[in-house]
C-alpha positions as CSV (number, residue, x, y, z in Angstrom):
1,X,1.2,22.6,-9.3
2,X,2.4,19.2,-7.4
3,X,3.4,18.8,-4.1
4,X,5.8,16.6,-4.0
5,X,7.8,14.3,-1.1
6,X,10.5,11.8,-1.0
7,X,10.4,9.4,1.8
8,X,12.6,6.3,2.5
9,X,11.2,3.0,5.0
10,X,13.9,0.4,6.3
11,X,12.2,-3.1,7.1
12,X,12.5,-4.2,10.1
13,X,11.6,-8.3,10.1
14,X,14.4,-9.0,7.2
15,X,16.9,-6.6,5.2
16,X,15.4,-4.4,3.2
17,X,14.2,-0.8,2.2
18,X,12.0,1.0,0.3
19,X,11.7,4.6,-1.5
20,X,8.8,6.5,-2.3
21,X,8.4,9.6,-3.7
22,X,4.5,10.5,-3.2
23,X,3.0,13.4,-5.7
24,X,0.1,15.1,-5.1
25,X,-1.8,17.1,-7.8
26,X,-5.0,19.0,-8.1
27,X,-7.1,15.7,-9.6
28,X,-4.8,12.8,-8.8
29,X,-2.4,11.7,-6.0
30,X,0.8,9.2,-7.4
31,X,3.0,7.0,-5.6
32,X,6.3,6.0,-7.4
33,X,8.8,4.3,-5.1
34,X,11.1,0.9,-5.3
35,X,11.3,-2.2,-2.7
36,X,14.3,-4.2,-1.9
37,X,14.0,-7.1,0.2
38,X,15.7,-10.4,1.2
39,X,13.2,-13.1,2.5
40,X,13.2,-17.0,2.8
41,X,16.5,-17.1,0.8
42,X,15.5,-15.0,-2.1
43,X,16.8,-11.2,-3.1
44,X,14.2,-9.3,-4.8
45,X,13.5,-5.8,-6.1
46,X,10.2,-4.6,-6.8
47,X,9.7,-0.9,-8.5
48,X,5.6,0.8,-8.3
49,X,3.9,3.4,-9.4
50,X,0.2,3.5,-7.9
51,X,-2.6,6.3,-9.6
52,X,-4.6,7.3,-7.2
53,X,-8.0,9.9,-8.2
54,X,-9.3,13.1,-6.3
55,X,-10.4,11.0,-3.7
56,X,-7.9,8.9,-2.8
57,X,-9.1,6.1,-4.3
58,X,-6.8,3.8,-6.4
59,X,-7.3,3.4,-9.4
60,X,-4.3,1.7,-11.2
61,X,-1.0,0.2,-10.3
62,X,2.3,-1.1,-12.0
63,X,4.2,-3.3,-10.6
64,X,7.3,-4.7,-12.2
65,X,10.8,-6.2,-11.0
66,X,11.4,-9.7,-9.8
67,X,12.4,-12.6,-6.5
68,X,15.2,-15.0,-6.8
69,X,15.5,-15.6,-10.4
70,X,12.0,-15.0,-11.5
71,X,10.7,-11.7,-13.2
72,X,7.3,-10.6,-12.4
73,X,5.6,-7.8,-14.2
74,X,1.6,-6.6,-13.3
75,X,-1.0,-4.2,-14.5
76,X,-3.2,-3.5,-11.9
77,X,-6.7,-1.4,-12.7
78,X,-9.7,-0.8,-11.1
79,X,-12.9,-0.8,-13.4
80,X,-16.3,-0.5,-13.1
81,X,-16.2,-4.3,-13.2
82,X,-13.7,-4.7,-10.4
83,X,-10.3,-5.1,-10.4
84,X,-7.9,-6.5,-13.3
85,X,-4.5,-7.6,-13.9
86,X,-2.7,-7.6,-17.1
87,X,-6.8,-7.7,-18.6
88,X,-8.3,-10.3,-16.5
89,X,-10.7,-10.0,-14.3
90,X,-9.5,-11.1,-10.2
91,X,-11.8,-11.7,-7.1
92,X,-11.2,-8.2,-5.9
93,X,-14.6,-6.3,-5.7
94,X,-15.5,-2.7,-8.2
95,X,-15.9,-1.4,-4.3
96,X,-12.4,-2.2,-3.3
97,X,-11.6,1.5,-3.3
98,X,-7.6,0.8,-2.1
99,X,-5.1,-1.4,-3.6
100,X,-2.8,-2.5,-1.2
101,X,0.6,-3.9,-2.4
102,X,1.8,-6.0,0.4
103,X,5.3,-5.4,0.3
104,X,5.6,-1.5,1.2
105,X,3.6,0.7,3.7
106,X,2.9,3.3,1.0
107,X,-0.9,2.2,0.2
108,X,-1.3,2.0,3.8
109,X,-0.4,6.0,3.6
110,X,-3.0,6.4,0.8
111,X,-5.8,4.4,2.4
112,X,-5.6,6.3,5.5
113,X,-5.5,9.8,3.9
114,X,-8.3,8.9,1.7
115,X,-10.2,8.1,4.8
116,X,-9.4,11.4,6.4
117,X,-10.4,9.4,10.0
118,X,-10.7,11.9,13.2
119,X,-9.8,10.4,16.6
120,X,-12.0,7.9,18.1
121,X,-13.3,7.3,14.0
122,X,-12.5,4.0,12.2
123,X,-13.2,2.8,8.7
124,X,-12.3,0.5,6.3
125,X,-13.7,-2.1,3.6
126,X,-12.4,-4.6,1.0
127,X,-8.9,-3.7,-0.3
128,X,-7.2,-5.2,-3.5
129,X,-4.6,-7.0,-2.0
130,X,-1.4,-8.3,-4.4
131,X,-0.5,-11.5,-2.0
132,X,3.7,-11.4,-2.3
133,X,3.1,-15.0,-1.2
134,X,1.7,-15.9,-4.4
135,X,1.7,-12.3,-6.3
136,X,-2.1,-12.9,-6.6
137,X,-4.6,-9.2,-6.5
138,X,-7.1,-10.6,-3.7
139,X,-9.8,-9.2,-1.9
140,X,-8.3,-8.4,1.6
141,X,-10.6,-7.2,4.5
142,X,-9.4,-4.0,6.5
143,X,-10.2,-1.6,9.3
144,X,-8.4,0.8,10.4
145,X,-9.2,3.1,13.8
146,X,-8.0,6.3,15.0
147,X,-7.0,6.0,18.6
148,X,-4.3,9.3,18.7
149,X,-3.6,12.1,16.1
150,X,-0.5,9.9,15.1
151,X,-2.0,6.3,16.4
152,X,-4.1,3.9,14.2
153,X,-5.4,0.2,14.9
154,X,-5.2,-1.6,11.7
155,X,-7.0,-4.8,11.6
156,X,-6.6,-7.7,8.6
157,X,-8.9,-10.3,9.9
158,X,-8.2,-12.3,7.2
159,X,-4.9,-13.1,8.4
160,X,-5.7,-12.6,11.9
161,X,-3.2,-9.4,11.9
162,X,-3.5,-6.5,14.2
163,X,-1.2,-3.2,14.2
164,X,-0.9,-0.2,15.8
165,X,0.3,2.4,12.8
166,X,1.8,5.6,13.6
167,X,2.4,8.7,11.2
168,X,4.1,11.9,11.1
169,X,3.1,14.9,10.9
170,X,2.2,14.6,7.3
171,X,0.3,11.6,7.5
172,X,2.7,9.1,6.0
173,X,3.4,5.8,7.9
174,X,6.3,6.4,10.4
175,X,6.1,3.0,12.0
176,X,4.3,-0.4,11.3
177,X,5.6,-3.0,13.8
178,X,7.7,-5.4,13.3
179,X,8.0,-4.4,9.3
180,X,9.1,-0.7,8.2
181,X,10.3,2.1,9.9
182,X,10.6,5.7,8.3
183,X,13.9,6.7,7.7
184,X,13.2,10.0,6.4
């Protein structure tokens, strides 16, 4: 039996939204959802579907759709080996349990439910990050802390980026400043 929930984020620093619907079996959780953004000039539309295992870890991503005029199509997987796209191998580390797909808050849902953090707890590690500056899979440091039931700090000191995170009741990110907002 799945559990299933529908959720819908509006972006707050440029138009935009994005739906998720987030499925959670016995052995696997899966995140299928759709991004459609306007930034520097450019329209695009991004459609996911991330495979995550028992644990929470991730273990493959698709990513297809396409900005301004250019289509843009990637097969994420995490191996014993590290991380691939399309086949080849990428910087991003066999202990980067998370991939992170930096144009929607739903692998920010997964990482922190897959860390299962009580208050005053933090945790983090190496992420697989897919750049949308670039649409490179990256290694991306990232911490995230537990401050209230519905409060985390997350930290990307790679790009000197701090947050304060809240989710609902559920767990799923309700706010991430100054970029998505859950609608419902």
């Amino acid at each position: 039996m799945r559990a299933e929930r529908t959720v819908l984020w509006r972006r707050l620093d440029a138009p935009g939204a994005d739906a998720c619907r987030i499925s959670a079996g016995p052995d696997d959780l899966v995140l299928e959802g759709v991004a459609v953004w306007r930034e520097n000039g450019e329209n695009a539309r991004m459609a996911y579907c991330v495979t995550c295992d028992r644990d929470g870890g991730s273990r493959a991503a698709l990513v297809e759709g396409w900005v301004g005029g250019r289509d843009l199509r990637f097969e994420i997987a995490r191996g014993p080996e590290g991380w691939t796209v399309d086949g080849a191998a990428t910087d991003a580390p066999p202990d980067a349990l998370d991939v992170d797909l930096g144009f929607t808050p739903a692998t920010n849902t997964v990482a922190l439910r897959r860390m299962g953090l009580a208050v005053g707890a933090a945790g983090g590690g190496v992420a697989a990050w897919l750049d949308p500056r670039d649409w490179r899979l990256k290694p991306l440091r990232q911490r995230y802390a537990r401050e209230a039931e519905d409060v985390y700090r997350y930290d990307s000191p790679d790009n000197g980026y701090t947050a304060r995170l809240r989710v609902d009741e559920h767990g799923v990110v309700a706010l991430y400043p100054e970029l998505w907002r859950l609608e419902g």
